[in-house]
C-alpha positions as CSV (number, residue, x, y, z in Angstrom):
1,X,-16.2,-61.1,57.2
2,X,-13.0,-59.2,58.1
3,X,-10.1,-57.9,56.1
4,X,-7.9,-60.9,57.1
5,X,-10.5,-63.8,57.4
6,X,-8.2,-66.9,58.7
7,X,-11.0,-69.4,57.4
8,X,-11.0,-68.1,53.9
9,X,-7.3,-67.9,53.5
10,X,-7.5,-71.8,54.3
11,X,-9.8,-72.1,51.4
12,X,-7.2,-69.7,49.1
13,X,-4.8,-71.6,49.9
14,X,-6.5,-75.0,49.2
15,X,-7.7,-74.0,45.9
16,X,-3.6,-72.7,44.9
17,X,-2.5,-75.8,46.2
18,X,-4.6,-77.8,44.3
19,X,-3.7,-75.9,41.3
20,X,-0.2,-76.7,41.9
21,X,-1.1,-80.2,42.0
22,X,-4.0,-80.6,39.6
23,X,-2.4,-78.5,37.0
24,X,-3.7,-75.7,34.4
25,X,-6.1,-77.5,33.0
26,X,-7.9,-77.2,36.1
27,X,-7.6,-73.9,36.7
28,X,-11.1,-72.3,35.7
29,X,-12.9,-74.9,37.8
30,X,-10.9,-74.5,40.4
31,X,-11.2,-70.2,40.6
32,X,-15.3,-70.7,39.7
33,X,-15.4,-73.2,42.9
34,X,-13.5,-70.4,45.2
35,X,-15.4,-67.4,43.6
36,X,-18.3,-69.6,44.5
37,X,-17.8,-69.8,48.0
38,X,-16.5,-66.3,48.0
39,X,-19.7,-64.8,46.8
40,X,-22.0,-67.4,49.4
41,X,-19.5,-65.6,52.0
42,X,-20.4,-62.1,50.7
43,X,-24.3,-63.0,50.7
44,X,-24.0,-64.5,54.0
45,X,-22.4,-61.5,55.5
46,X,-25.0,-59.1,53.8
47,X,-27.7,-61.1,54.9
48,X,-26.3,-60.9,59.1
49,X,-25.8,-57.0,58.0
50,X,-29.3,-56.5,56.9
51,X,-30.9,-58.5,59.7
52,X,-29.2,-56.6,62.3
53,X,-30.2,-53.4,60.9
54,X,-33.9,-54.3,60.7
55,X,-33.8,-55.9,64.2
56,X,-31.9,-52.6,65.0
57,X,-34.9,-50.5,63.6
58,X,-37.6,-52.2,65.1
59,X,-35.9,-51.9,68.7
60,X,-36.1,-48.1,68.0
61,X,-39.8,-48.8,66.7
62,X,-40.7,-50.6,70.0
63,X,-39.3,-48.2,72.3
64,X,-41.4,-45.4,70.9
65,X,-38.6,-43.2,69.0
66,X,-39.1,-42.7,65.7
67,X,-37.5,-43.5,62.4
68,X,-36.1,-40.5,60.1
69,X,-38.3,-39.7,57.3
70,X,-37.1,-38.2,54.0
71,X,-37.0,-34.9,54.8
72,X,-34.3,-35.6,57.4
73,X,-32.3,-38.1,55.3
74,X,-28.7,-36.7,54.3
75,X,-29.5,-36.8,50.3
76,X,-32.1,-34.0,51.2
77,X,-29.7,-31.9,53.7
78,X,-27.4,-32.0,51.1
79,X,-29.1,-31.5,48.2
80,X,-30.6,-28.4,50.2
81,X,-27.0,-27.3,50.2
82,X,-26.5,-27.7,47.0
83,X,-29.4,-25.4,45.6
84,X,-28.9,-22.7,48.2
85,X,-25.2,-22.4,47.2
86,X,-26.1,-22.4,43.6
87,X,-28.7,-20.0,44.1
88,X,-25.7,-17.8,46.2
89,X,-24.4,-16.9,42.9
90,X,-27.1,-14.5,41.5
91,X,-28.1,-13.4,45.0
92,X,-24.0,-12.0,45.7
93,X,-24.1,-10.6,42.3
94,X,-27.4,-8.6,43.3
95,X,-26.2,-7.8,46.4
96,X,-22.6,-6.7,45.5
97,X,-24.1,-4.5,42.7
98,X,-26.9,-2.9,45.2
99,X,-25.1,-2.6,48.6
100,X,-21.7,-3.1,47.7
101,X,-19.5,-5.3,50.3
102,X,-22.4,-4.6,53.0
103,X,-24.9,-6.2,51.0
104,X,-23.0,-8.9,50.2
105,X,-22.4,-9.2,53.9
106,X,-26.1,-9.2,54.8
107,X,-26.9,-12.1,51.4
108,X,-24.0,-14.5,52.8
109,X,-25.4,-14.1,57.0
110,X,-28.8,-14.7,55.2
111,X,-27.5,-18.2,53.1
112,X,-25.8,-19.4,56.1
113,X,-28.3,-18.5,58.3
114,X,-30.9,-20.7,56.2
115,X,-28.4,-23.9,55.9
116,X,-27.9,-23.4,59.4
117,X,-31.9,-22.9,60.1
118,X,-32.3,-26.6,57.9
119,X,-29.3,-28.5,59.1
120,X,-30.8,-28.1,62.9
121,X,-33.6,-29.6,61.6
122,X,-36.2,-26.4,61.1
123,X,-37.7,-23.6,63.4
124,X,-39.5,-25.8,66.5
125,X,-43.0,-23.7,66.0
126,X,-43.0,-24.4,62.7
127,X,-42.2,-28.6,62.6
128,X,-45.1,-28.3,65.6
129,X,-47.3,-26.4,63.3
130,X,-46.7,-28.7,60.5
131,X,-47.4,-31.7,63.2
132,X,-50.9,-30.4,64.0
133,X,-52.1,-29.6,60.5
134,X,-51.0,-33.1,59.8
135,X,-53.3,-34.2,62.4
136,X,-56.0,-32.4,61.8
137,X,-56.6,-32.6,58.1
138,X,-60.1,-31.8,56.4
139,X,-59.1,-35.0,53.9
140,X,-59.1,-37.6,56.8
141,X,-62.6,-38.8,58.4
């Protein structure tokens, strides 16, 4: 459904015209009947949306690649931002008071360094690592 969607501005306009010529006294049926149609438009819409995103997903399923799992989402990245900036606080206050503005240098290269670290996704040895012992678990049989 676009912005300027020609097919329901023909049903607008069909509903204010029968206003006009209905009267008042029509006027709540008349906006419940357009809201009506309005909303089946919406669902309609949503429903293409969500089919074409499943269909999208299993296309990536079928070819092998694989879908992000939590720990990649963008809630996580940022809530990983979040807590390492909060936790930036104490750690320049320790480090101004120890080293001055060299340690506060060497705390803010080590923040950025992690966020950087954890937006590209982790250390490669270390997601193969995690791989493996995912693989090989004493739990499984």
């Amino acid at each position: 459904m676009e912005a300027r969607d020609p097919e329901l501005k023909k049903e607008l306009d069909a509903t204010l015209q029968a206003r006009r010529e209905l009267g008042p006294e029509y006027e709540s049926a008349l906006i419940e009947s357009f809201l009506e149609k309005l909303d089946q438009r919406v669902d309609s819409t949503t429903d293409r949306r969500v089919r074409r995103q499943l269909a999208e997903q299993q296309m990536v399923v079928a070819r092998g690649a694989r879908l992000p799992t939590a720990e990649e989402t963008f809630g996580a990245r940022y809530g990983f931002g979040i807590i390492s900036l909060v936790l930036a606080i104490p750690l320049s206050a320790i480090a101004v008071v120890q080293g001055e503005l060299a340690g506060l240098c060497v705390a803010w290269l080590g923040i950025v360094a992690v966020n950087v670290v954890q937006a590209a996704g982790g250390v490669p040895w270390a997601r193969k690592r995690s791989r493996e012992s995912k693989q090989s678990s004493d739990w499984e049989d």
